[in-house]
NULUMSE-715771 format. One record per atom (N, C-alpha, C): residue in one letter; atom name; x, y, z. Coordinates in Angstrom, 3 decimals. Example, Ala and Ser with C-alpha at 12.3 -4.5 7.8 and 13.67 -1.06 7.14 Angstrom:
2
 code site     east    north       up
    A    N   13.190   -5.690    7.800
    A   CA   12.300   -4.500    7.800
    A    C   13.200   -3.300    7.800
    S    N   12.850   -2.250    7.080
    S   CA   13.670   -1.060    7.140
    S    C   12.900    0.030    7.870
% end
This chain:
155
 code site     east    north       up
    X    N    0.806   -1.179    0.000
    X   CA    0.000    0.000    0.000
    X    C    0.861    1.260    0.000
    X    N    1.851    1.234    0.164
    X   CA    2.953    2.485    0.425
    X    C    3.263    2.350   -1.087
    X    N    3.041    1.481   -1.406
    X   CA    3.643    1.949   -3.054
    X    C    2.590    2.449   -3.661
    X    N    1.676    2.439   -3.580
    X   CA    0.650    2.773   -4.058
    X    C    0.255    3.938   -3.849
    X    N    0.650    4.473   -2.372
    X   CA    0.597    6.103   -1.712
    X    C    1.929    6.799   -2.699
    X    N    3.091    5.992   -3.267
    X   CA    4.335    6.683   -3.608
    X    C    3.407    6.915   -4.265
    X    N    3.128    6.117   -5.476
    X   CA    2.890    6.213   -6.918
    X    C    1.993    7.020   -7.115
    X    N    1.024    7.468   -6.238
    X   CA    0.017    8.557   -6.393
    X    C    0.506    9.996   -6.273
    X    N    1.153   10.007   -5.212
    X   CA    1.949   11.161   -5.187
    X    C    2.732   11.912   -6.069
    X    N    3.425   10.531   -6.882
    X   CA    4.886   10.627   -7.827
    X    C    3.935   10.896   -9.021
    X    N    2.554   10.572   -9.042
    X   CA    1.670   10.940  -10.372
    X    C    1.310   12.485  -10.320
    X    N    0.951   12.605   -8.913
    X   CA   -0.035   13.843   -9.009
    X    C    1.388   15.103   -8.626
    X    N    2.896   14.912   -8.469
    X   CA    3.436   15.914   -8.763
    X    C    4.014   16.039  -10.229
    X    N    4.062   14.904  -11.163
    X   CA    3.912   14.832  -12.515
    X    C    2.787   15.797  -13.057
    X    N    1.772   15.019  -12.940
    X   CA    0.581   16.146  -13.093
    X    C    0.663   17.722  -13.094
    X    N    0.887   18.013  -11.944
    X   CA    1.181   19.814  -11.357
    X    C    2.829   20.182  -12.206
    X    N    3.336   19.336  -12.295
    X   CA    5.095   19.697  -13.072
    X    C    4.561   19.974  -14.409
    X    N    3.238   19.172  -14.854
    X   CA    3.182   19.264  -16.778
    X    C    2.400   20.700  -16.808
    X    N    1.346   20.879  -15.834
    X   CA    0.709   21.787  -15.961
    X    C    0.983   23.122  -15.929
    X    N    2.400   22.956  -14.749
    X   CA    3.037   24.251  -14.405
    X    C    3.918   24.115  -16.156
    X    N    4.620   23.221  -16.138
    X   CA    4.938   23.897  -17.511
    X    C    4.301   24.202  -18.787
    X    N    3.164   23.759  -19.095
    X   CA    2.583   24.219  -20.109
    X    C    1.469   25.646  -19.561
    X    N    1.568   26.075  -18.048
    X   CA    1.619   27.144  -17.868
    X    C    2.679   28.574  -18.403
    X    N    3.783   27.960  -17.636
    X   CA    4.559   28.865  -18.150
    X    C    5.172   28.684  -19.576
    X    N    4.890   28.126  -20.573
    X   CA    5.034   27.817  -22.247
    X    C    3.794   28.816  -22.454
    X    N    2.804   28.554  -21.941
    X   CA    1.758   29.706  -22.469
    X    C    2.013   30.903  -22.182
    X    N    2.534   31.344  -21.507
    X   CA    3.174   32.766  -20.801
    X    C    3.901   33.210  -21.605
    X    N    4.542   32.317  -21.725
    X   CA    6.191   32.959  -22.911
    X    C    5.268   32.915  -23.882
    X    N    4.602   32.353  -24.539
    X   CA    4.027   32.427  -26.116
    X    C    3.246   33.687  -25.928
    X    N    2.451   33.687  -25.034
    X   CA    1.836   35.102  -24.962
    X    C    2.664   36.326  -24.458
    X    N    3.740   36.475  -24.075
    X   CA    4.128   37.227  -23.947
    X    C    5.172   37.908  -25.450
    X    N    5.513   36.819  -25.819
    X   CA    6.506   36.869  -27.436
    X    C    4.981   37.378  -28.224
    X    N    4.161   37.178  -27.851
    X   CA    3.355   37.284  -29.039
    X    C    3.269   39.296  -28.651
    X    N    3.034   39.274  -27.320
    X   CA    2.495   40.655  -26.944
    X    C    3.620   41.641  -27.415
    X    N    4.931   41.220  -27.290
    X   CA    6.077   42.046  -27.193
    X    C    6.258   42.199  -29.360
    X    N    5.978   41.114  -29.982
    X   CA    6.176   41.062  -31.245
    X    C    5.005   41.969  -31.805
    X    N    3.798   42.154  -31.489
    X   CA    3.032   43.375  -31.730
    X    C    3.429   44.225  -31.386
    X    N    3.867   44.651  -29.985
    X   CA    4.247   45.680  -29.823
    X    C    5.432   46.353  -30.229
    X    N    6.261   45.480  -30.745
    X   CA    7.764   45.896  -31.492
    X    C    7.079   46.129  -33.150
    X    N    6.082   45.610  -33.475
    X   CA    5.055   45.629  -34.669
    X    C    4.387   47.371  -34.896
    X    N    4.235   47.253  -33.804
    X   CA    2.977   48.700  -33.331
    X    C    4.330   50.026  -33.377
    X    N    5.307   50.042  -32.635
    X   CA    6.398   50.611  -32.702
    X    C    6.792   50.629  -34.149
    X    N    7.488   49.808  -34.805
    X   CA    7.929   50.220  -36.335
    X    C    6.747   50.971  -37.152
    X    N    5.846   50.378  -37.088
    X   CA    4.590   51.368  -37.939
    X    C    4.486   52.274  -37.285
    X    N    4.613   53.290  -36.118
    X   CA    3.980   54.349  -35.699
    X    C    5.653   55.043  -36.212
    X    N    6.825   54.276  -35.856
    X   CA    8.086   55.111  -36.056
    X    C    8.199   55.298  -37.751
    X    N    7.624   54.650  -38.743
    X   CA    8.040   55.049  -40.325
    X    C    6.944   55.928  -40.297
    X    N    5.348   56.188  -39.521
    X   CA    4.820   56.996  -40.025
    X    C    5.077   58.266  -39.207
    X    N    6.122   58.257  -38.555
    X   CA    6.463   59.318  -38.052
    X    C    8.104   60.018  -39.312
    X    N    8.600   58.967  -39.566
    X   CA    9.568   59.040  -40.259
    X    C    9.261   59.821  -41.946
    X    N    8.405   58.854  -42.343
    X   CA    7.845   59.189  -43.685
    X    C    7.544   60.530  -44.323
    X    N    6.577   61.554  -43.174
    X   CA    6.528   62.655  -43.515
    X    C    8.121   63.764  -43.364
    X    N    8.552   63.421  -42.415
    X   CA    9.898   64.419  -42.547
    X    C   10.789   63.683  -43.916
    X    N   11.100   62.576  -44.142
    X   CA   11.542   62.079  -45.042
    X    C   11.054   63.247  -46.172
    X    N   10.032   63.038  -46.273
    X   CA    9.263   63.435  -47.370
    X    C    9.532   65.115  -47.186
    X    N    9.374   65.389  -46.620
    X   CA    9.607   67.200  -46.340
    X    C   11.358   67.878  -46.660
    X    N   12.242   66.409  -46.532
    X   CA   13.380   66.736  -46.730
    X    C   13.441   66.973  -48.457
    X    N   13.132   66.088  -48.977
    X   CA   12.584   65.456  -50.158
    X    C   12.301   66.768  -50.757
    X    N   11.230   67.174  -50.337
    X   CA   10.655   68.244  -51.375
    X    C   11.525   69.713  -50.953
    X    N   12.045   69.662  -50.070
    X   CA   13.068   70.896  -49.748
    X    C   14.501   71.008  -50.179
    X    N   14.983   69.502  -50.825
    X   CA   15.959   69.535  -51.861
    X    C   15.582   69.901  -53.263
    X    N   14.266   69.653  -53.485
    X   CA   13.847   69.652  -54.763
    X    C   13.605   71.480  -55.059
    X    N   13.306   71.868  -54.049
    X   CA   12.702   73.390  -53.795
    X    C   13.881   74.216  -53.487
    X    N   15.162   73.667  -52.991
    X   CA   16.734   74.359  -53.160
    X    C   16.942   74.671  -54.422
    X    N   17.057   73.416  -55.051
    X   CA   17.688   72.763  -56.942
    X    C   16.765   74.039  -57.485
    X    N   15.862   74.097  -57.380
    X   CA   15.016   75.045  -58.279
    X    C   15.235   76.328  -58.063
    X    N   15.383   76.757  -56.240
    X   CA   15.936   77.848  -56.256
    X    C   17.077   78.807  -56.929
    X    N   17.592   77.316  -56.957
    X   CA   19.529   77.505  -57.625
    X    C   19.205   78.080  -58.996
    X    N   18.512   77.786  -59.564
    X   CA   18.093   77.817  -61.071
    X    C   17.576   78.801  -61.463
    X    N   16.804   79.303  -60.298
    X   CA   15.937   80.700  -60.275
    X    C   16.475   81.434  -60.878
    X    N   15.868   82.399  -61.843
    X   CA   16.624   83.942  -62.546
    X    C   15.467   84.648  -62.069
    X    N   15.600   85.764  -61.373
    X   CA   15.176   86.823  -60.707
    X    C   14.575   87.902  -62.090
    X    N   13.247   87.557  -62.675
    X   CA   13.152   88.700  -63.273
    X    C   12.876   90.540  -62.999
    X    N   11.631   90.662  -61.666
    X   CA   11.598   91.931  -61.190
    X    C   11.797   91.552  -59.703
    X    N   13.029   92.309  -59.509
    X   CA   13.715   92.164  -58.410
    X    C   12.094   92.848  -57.330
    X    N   11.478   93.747  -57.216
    X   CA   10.806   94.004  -55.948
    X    C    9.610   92.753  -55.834
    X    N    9.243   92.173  -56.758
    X   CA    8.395   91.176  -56.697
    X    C    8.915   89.749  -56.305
    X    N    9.980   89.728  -56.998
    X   CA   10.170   88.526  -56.460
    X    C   11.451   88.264  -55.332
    X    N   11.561   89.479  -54.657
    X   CA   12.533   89.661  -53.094
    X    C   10.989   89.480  -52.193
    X    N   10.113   89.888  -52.447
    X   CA    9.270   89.612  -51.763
    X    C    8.686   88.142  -51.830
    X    N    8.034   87.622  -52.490
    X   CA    7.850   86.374  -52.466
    X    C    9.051   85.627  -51.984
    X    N   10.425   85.651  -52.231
    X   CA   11.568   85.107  -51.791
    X    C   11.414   84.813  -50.436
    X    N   10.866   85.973  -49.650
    X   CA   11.651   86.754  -48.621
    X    C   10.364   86.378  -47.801
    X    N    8.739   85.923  -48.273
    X   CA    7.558   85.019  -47.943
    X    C    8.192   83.812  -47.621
    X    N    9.133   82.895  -48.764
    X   CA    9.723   81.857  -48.009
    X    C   10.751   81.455  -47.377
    X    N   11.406   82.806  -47.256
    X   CA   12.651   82.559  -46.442
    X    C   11.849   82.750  -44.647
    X    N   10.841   83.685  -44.638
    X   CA   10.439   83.776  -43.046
    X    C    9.710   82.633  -43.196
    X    N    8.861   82.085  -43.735
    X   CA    8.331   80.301  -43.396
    X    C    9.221   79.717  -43.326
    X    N   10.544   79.140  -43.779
    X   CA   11.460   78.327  -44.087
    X    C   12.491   78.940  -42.428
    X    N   12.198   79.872  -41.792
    X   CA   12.785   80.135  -40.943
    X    C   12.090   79.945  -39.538
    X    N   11.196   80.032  -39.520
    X   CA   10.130   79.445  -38.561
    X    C    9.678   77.973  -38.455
    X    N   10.160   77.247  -39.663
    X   CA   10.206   75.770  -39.877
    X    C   11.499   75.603  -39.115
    X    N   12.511   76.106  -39.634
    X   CA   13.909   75.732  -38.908
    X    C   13.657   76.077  -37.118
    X    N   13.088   77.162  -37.021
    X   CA   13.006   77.376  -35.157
    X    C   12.347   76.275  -34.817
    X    N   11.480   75.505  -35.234
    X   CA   10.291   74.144  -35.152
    X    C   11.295   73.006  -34.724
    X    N   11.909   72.691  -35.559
    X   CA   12.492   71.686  -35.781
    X    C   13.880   71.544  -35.228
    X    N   14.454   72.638  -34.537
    X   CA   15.471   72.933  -33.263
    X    C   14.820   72.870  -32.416
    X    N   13.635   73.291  -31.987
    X   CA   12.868   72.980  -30.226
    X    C   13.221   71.480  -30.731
    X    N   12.437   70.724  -31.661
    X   CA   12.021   69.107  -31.496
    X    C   13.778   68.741  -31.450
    X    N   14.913   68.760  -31.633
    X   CA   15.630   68.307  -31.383
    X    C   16.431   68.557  -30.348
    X    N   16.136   69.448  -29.849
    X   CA   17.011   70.541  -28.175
    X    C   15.729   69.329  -27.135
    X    N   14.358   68.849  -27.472
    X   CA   13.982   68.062  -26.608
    X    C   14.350   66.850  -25.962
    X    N   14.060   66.313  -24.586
    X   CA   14.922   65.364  -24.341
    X    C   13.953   63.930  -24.310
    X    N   12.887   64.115  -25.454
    X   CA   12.030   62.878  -25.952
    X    C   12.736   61.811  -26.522
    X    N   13.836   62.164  -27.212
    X   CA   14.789   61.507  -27.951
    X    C   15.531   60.210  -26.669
    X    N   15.756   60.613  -25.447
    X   CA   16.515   59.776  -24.668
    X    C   15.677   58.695  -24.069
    X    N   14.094   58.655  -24.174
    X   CA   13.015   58.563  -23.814
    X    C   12.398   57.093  -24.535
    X    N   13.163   57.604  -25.978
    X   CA   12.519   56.353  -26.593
    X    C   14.123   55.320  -26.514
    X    N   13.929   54.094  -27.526
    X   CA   14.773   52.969  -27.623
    X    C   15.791   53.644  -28.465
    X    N   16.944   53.307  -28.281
    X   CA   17.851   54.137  -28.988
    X    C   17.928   53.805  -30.616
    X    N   17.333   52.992  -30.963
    X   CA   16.904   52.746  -32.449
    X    C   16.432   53.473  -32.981
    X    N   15.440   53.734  -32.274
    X   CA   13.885   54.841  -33.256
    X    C   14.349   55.985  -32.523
    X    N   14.566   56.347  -31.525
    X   CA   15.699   57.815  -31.223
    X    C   16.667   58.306  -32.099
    X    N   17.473   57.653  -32.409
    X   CA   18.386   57.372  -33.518
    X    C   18.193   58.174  -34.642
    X    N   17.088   57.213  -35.073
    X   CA   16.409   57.465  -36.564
    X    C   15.677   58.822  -36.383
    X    N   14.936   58.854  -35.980
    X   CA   13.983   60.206  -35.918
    X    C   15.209   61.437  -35.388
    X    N   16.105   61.616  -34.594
    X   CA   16.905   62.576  -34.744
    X    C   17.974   62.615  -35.890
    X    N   18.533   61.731  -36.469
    X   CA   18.832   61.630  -37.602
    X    C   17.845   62.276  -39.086
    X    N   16.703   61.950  -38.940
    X   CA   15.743   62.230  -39.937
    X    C   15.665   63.689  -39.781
    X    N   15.364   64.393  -37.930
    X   CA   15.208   65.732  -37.882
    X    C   16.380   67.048  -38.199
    X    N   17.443   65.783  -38.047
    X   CA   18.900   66.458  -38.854
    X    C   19.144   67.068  -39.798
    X    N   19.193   66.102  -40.159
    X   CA   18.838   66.122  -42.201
    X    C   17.747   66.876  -42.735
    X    N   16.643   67.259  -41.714
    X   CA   15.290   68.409  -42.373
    X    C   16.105   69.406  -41.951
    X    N   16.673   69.602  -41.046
    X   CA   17.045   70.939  -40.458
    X    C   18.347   71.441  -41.510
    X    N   19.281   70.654  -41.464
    X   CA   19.942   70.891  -43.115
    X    C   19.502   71.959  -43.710
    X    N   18.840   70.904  -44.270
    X   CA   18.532   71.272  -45.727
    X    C   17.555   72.659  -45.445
    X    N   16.901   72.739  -44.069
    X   CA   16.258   74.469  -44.337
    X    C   17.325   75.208  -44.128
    X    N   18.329   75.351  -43.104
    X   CA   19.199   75.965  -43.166
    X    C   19.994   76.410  -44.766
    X    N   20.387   75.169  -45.437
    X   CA   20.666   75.472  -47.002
    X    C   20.086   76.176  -47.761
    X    N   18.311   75.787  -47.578
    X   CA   17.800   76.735  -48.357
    X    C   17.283   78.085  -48.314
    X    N   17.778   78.517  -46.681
    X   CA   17.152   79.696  -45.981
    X    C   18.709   81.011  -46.599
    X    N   19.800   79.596  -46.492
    X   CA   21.461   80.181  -46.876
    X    C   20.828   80.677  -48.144
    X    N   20.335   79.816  -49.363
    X   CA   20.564   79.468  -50.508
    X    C   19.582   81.422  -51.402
    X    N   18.108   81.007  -50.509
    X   CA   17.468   82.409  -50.724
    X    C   17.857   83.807  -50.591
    X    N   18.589   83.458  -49.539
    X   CA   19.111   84.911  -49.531
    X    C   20.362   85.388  -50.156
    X    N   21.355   84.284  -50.597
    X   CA   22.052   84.429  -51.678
    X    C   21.523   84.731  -52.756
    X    N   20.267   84.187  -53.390
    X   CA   19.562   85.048  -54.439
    X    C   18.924   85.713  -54.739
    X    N   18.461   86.855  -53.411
    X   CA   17.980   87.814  -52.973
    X    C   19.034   88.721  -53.296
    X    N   20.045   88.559  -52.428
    X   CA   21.271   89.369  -52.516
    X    C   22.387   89.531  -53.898
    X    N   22.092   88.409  -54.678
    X   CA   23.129   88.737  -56.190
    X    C   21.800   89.121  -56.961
    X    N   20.751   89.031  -56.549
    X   CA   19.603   89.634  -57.586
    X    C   19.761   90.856  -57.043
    X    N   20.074   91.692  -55.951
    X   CA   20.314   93.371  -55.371
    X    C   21.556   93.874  -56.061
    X    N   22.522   92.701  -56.376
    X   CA   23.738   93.406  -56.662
    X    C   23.264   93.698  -58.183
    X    N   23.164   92.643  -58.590
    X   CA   22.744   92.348  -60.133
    X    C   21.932   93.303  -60.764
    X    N   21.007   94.030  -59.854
    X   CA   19.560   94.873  -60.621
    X    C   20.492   95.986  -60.853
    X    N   19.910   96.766  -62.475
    X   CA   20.562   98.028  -62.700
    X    C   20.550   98.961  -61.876
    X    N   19.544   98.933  -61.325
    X   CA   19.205  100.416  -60.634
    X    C   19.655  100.320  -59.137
    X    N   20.231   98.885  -58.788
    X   CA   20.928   99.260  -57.190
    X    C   22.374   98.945  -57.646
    X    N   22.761   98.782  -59.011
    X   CA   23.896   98.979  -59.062
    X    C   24.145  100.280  -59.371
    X    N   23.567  101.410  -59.985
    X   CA   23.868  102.480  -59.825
    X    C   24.068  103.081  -58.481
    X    N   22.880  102.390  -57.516
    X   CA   22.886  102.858  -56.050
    X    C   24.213  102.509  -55.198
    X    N   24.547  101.723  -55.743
    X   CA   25.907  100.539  -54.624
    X    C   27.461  101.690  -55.396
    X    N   27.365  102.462  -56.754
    X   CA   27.935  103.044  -57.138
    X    C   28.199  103.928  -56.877
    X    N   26.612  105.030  -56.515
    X   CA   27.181  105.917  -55.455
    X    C   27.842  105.717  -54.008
    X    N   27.328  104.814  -53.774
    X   CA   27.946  104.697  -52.650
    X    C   29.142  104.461  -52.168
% end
């Protein structure tokens, strides 16, 4: 009869050993599963955070190149319009120095920190270039116009 008390015993902590482990097998599966969405949920919220500055860099190289190309026909018309996107293009750049002087960046995983200050880099660039780039052709379109080169003559 004592073997019979072992053998029940030696069954029913078998029993509780399979259960506890296919307890904790379900744990880990649900937890890999929770953490793989959520590393899921993270990459999609970080490219659609990525995508639009991408894209803003994008069209602000394209909007330099063209600048470069620009020939200034009436200098008071078009120092003004210039000079419309050099103060937007300068208020974009103050934007986009707060978001990188913030300390959100240390906050996230250093991956997608990484990337998104990298990305806000590279926008900030390129306004700086093209904020440089406008007023270089503001300014050889002043030198350039007849009538402020007569003015720059008297002077």
């Amino acid at each position: 009869m004592t073997y019979s008390n072992f053998s029940y015993e030696t069954q029913g902590n078998v029993i509780e050993e399979l259960f506890s482990s296919l307890s904790k097998s379900m744990k880990n599966a649900f937890s890999a599963y929770k953490k793989e969405l959520l590393l899921e949920s993270i990459q999609t919220k970080t490219f659609k955070l990525l995508q639009p500055i991408d894209r803003a860099t994008s069209e602000l190289k394209s909007f330099r190149d063209m600048i470069a190309l620009y020939y200034i026909n009436d200098i008071e018309v078009d120092s003004k319009v210039l000079n419309i996107f050099y103060d937007d293009l300068e208020e974009s750049k103050d934007k986009v120095e707060c978001l990188l002087d913030e300390e959100a960046f240390t906050k996230l995983s250093p991956v997608i920190g990484d990337r998104l200050h990298i990305a806000l880099e590279e926008l900030y660039v390129e306004l700086v270039n093209i904020s440089f780039d406008i007023s270089l052709k503001i300014g050889e379109s002043c030198i350039g116009s007849e009538s402020n080169y007569h003015f720059l003559e008297e002077a």
